[in-house]
C-alpha positions as CSV (number, residue, x, y, z in Angstrom):
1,X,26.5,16.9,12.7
2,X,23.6,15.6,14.6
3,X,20.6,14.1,13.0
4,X,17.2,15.6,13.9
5,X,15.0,13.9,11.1
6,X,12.4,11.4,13.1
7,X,11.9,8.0,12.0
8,X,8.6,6.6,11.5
9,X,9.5,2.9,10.0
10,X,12.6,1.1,10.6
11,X,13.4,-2.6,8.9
12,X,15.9,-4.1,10.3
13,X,17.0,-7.3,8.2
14,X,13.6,-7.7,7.3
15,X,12.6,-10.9,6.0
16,X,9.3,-12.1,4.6
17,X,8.5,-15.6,3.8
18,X,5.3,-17.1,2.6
19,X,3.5,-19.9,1.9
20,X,1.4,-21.3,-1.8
21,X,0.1,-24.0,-2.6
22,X,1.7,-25.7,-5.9
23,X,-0.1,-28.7,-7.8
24,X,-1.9,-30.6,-5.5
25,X,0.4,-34.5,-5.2
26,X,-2.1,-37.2,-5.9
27,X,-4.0,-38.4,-2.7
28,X,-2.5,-35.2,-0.9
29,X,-6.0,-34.0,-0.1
30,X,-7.5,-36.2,1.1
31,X,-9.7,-36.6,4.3
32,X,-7.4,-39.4,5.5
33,X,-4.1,-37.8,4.3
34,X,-5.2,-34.3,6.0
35,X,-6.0,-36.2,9.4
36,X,-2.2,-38.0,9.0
37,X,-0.6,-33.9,8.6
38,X,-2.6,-32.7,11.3
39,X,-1.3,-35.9,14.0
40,X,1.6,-35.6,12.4
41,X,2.3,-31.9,12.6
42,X,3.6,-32.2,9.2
43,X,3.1,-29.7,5.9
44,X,1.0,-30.8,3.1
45,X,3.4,-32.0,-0.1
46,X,2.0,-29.1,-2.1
47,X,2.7,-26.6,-0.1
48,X,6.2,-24.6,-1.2
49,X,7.9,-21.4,0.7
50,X,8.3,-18.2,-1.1
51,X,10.8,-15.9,0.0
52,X,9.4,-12.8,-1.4
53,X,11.6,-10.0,1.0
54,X,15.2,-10.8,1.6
55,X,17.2,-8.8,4.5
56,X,15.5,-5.5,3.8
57,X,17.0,-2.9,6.1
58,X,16.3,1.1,5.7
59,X,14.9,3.7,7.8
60,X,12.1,6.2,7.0
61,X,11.5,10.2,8.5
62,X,8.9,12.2,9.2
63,X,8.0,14.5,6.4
64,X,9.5,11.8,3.4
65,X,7.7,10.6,0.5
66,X,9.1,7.5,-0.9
67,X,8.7,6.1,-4.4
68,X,9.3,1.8,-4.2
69,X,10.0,0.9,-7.7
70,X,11.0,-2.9,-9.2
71,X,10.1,-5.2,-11.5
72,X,6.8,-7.3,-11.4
73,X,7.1,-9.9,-8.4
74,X,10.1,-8.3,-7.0
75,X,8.7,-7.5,-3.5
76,X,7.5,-4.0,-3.2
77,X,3.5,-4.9,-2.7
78,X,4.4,-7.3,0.1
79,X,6.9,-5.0,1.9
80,X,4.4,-2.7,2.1
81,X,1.8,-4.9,3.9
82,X,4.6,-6.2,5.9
83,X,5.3,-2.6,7.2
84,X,1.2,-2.4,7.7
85,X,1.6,-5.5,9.5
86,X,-0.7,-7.3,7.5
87,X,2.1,-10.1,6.8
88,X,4.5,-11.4,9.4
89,X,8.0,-11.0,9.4
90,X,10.3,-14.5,9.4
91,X,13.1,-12.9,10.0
92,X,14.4,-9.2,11.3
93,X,12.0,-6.5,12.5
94,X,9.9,-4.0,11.2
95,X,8.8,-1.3,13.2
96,X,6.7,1.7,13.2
97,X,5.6,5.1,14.7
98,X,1.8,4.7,15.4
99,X,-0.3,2.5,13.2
100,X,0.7,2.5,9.3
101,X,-2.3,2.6,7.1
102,X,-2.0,0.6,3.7
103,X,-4.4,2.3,1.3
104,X,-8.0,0.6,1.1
105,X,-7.5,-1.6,4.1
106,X,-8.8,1.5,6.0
107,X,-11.2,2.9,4.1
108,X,-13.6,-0.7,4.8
109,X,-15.7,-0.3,1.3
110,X,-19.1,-2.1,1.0
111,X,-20.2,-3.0,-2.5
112,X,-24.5,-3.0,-1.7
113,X,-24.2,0.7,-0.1
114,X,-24.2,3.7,-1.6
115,X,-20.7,5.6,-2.1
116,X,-21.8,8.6,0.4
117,X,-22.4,5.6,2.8
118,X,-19.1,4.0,2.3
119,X,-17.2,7.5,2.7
120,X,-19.4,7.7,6.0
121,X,-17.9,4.2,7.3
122,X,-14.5,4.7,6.0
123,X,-14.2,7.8,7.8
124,X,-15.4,6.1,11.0
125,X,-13.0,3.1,10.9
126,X,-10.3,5.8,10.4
127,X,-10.8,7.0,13.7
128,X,-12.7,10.6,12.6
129,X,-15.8,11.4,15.1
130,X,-19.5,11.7,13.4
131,X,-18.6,16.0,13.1
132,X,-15.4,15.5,11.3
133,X,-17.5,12.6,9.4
134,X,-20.2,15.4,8.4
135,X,-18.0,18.0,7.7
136,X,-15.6,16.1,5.3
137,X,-17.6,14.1,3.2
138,X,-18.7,16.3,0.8
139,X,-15.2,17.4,0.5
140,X,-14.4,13.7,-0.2
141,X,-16.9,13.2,-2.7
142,X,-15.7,16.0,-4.7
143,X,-12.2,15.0,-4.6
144,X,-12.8,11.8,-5.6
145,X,-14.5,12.8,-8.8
146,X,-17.4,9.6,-8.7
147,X,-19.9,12.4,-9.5
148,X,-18.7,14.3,-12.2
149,X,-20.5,12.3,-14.7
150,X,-24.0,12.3,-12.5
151,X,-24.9,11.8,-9.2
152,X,-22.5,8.2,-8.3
153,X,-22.6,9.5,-4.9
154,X,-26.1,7.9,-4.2
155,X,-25.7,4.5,-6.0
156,X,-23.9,1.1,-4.9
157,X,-20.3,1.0,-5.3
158,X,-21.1,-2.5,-7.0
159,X,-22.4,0.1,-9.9
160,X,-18.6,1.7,-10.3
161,X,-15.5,1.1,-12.6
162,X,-12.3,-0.2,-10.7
163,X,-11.1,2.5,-11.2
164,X,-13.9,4.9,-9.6
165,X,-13.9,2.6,-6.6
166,X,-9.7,3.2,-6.3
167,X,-10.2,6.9,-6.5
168,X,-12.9,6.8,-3.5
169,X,-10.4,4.8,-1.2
170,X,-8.0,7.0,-2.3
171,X,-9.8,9.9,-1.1
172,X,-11.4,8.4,2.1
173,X,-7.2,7.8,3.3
174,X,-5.8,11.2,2.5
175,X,-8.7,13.0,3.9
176,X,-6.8,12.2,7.4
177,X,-3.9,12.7,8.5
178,X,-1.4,9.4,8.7
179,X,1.8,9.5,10.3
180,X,2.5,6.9,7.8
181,X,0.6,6.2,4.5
182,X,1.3,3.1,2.4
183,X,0.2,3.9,-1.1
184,X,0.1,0.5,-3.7
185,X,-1.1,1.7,-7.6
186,X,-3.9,4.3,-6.3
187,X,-2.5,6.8,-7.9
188,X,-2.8,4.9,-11.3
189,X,-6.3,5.2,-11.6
190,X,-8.6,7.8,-13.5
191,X,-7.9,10.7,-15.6
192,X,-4.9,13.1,-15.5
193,X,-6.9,16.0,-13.3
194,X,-7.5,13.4,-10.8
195,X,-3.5,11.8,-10.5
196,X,-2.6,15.9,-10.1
197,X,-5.0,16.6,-7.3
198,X,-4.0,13.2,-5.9
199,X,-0.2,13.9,-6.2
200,X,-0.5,17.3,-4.8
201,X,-2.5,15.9,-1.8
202,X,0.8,12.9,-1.3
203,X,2.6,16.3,-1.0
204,X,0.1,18.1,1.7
205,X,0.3,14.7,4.1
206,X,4.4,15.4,3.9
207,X,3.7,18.8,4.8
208,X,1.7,17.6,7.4
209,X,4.6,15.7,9.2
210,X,4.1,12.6,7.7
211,X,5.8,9.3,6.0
212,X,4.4,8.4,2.4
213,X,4.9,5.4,0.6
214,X,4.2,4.5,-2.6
215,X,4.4,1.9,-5.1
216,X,3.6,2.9,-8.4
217,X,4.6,1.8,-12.2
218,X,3.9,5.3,-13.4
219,X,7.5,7.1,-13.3
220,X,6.2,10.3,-13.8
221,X,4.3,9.5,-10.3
222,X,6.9,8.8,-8.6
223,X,8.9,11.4,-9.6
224,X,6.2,14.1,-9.4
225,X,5.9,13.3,-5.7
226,X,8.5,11.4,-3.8
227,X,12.1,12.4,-3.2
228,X,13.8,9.3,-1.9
229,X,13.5,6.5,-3.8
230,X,13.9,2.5,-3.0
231,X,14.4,-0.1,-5.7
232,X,13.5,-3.5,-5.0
233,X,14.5,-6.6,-6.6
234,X,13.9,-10.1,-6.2
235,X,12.9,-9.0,-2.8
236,X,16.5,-7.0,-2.4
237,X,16.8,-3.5,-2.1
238,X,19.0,-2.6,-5.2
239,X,19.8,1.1,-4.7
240,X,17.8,3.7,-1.8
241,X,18.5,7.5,-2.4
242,X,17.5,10.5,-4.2
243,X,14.8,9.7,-6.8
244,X,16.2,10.9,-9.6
245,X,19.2,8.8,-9.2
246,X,17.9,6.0,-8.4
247,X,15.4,6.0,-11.2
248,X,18.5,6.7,-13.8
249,X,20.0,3.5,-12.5
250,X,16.6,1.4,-12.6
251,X,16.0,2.5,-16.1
252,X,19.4,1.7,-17.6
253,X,18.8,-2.0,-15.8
254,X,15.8,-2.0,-17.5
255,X,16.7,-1.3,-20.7
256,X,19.4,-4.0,-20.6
């Protein structure tokens, strides 16, 4: 029977390798050493490779929501920005229908303007024209919740919580359509009215034809909204199916 699902991010053997700077080797700093690396071509002592995704290969469709779930370190935040391209790929491809947006990158926040302002921006750099601007933000504001205990909307965002400031980038992305949405922790933030509203709006962008990801270490989240699930670790995908499923497996792993 013929497959008719669309993809919209394909990894192919996807490999991600970075570099961090251990303790520095005595004299490795210096002005004279740094001239030597730089005739030289070679690396500094201190620097080590990390090999954070290791031959990652799936395909994700139009109209999915996936949940990534893994232990701490074990990948899932730097696939993500690998599928945004925000990190290269060593190895392998990644590739992608349109331009994925990772939550926050797009939504460009500015600490000494007022959150109103920032929606403003954020909807600009999305792409949305000064009347889509207008006729959203209030919208925005509302969903975001920053003014439910006075009027937020009019002060710096230097004046908010974390976690107000994660529910306003949260709200700036999924007031636009993405035909794919990377989604790291957002939905962890605030009160339990706000993860619903934000839940059911994960659902709506499916509706709307397109690709959800999300990393989250709330279960419930996950379970509430995606159903396909990929488990990551040590930068391997363990198991990649239907959520349920897969979380029974990650949870008895866990519990071991």
């Amino acid at each position: 029977m013929a497959d008719n699902r669309i993809p919209t991010v394909v990894a192919d053997d996807a490999h991600v390798i970075y570099k961090v700077n251990s303790s520095a080797a005595a004299g490795s700093g210096s002005p004279l050493a740094s001239f030597k690396r730089l005739v030289t071509g070679s690396s500094p002592a201190n620097v080590r490779e990390v090999h954070a995704v290791k031959g990652v290969t799936f395909v994700a469709y139009r109209g999915e929501a996936i949940g990534l779930i893994g232990s701490n370190g074990s990948g899932k935040s730097t696939l993500l920005r690998a599928v945004a391209g925000l990190l290269p790929v060593a190895r392998g491809s990644i590739y992608a229908s349109g331009q994925p947006s990772l939550l926050g990158v797009n939504a460009a926040l500015m600490n000494e303007l007022p959150g109103e302002r920032n929606v403003e921006l954020g909807c600009l750099a999305m792409g949305m024209s000064p009347a889509e601007v207008k006729a959203k933000k209030d919208g925005i504001i509302e969903f975001s919740g920053i003014n439910e205990r006075g009027d937020f909307a009019s002060l710096p965002m230097r004046t908010y919580s974390s976690g107000m400031g994660a529910r306003l980038r949260f709200s700036i992305a999924a007031a636009k359509q993405h035909d794919v949405l990377l989604i790291d922790e957002a939905l962890a933030t605030g009160d339990a009215k706000f993860r619903r509203r934000s839940e059911q709006r994960v659902r709506e962008l499916r509706a709307e034809a397109g690709t959800v990801f999300l990393v989250s270490h709330s279960e419930q989240s996950i379970r509430d909204t995606c159903d396909r699930c990929i488990w990551l670790e040590s930068g391997q995908i363990r198991a990649d199916g239907a959520t349920d499923d897969v979380m029974k497996e990650y949870e008895a792993f866990m519990r071991k």
